[in-house]
C-alpha positions in Angstrom: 15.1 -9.8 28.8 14.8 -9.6 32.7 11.2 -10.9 32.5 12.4 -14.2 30.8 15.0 -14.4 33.7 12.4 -14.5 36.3 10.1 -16.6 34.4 13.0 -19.3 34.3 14.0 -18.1 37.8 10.4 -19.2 38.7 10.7 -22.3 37.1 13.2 -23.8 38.6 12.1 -22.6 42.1 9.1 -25.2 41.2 11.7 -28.0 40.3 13.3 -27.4 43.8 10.5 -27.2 45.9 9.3 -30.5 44.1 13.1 -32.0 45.4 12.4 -31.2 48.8 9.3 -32.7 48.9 7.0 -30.4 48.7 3.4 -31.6 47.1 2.5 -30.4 43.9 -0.6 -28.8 45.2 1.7 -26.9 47.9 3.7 -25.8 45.1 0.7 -24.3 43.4 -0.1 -22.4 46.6 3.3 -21.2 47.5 4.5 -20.3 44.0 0.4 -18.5 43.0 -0.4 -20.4 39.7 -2.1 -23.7 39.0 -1.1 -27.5 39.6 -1.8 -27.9 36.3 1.1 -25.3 35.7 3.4 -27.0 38.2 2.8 -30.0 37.0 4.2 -29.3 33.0 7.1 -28.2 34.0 8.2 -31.2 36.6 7.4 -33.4 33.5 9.5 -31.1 31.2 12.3 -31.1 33.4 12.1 -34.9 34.1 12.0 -35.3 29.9 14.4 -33.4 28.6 15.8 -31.1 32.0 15.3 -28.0 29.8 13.2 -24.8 31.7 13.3 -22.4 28.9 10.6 -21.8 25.9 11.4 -23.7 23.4 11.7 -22.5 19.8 8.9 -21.5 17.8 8.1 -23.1 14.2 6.2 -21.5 11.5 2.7 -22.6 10.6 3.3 -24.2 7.1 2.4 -21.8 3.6 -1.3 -22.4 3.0 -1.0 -21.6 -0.4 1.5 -23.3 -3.2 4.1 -21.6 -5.4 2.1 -22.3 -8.6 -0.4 -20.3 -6.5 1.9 -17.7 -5.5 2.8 -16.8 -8.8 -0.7 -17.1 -10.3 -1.5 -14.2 -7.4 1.2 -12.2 -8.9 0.0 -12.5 -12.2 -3.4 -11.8 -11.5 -2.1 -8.5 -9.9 0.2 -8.1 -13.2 -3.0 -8.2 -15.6 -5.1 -6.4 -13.6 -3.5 -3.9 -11.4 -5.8 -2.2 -10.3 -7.7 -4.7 -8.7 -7.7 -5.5 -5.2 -7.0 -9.3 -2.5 -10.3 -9.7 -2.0 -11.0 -10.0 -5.6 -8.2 -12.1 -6.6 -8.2 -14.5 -3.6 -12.3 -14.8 -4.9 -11.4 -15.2 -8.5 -8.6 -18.1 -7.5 -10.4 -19.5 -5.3 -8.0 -19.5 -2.0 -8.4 -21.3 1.1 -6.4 -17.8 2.3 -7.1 -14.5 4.0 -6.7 -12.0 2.4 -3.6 -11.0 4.6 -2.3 -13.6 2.9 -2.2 -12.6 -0.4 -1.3 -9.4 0.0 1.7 -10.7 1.4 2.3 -13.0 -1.7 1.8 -9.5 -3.4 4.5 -8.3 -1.3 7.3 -11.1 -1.4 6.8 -10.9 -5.5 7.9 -7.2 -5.1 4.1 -5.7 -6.0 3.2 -3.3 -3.7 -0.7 -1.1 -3.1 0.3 2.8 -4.4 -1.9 5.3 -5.4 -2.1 5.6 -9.5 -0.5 8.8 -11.4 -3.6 10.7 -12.4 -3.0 11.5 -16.6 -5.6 12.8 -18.9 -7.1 10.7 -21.2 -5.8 11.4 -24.6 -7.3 10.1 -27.6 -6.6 10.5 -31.2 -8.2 13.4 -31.6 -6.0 15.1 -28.3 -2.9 14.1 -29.9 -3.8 15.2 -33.8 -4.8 18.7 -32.0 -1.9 19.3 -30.0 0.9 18.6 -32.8 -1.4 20.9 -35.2 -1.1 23.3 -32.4 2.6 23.1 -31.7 3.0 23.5 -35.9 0.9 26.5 -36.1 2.8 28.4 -33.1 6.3 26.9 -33.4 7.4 30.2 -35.0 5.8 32.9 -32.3 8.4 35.2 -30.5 8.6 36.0 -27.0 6.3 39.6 -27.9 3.4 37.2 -28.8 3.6 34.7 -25.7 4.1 37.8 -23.3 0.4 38.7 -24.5 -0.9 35.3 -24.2 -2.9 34.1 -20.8 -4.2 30.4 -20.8 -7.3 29.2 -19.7 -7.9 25.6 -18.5 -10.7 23.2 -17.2 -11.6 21.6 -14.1 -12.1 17.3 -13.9 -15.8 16.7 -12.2 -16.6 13.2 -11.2 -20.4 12.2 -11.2 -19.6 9.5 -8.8 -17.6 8.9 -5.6 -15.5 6.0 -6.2 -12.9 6.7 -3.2 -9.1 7.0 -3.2 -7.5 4.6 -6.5 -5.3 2.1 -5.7 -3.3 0.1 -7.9 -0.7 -2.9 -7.4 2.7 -2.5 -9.5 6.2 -2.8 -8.4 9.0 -0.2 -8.3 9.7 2.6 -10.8 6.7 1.3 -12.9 4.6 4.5 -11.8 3.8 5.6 -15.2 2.9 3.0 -17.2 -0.3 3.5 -18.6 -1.8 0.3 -17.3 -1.2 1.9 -13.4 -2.0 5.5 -14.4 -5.5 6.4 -13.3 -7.0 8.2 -16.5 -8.8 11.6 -16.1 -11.4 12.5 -18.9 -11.5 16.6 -19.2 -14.2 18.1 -20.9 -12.2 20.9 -23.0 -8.5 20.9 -24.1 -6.5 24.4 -22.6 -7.4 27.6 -24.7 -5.2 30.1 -26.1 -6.5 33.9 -25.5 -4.2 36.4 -26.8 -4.8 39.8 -25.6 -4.7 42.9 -28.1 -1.1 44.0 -29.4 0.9 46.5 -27.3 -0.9 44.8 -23.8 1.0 42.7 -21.7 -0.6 39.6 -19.7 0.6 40.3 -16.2 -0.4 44.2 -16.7 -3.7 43.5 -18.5 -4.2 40.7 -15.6 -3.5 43.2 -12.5 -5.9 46.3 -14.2 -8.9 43.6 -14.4 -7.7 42.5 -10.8 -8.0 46.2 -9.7 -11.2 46.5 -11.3 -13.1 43.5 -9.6 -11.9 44.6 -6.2 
């Protein structure tokens, strides 16, 4: 704020120094900037007698709102694609700043996708046939249980997933990021009369 004070204040030191006389090459000396400086501001101040900046206007919208909601859409259908890709596929005379902030005012914004397991058919059939054949178990038959799971390995490194969606839409399965798992989770009961966590801390003993 002070710094536009003494800008002004410098301004109208040139406007006063012209009054008196003073050349405008003089001026350029005495004040250390160019005529050419000196100069615009002697004509501004003859034109409209106004030393301060004057407002700014924003550079018009290169792209239409027929185009701003075909961005949007594009996003919609395909969320996990990215601007350079949909300013390519509408053909844009716009950076790809710009779309992404089309993406923004329409309330879609870049997150990283819910990772979910891929479950087919086949997963589902297996799980309910589970949960049938074990609805019945008492708390003596879990206690002896221990599960066993398996690890997702990727063949390729295709970076972090990013997708486009807007606000509490997180899990819809167009934004999730599927994970294919070569196994479902095994169930390995242990002998009767042999708890997990004990069974678990004698093979622990054992190993170390």
């Amino acid at each position: 704020m002070e710094r536009r004070f003494e800008v002004i204040a410098d301004r109208g030191r040139i406007i006063g120094l012209r009054e008196s006389g003073m050349s405008i090459r003089d001026i350029a000396r005495t004040m250390g900037c160019s005529t050419g400086k000196v100069s615009r501001w002697i004509r501004r101040w003859h034109e409209s007698g106004n030393l301060a900046n004057l407002p700014r206007g924003r550079p018009p919208r290169c792209t239409t709102p027929a185009q701003d909601r075909d961005i949007a859409a594009s996003a919609e259908a395909h969320p996990h694609t990215n601007a350079v890709a949909i300013r390519d596929t509408q053909h844009l005379a716009a950076s790809v700043w710009t779309v992404r902030r089309r993406l923004h005012e329409a309330g879609l914004h870049h997150r990283v996708p819910a990772p979910k397991d891929r479950l087919t058919q086949q997963h589902r059939d297996g799980r309910l046939q589970f949960a049938r054949e074990h609805i019945n178990k008492d708390n003596d038959f879990w206690e002896r249980v221990i599960w066993t799971d398996e690890k997702t390995f990727s063949s390729t490194n295709h970076g972090q997933l990013h997708c486009w969606r807007r606000n509490n839409t997180r899990l819809l399965s167009m934004r999730v990021s599927v994970l294919a798992r070569g196994r479902v989770p095994r169930l390995c009961p242990l002998p009767p009369m042999v708890e997990s966590g004990k069974w678990l801390e004698s093979w622990l003993q054992r190993e170390t």
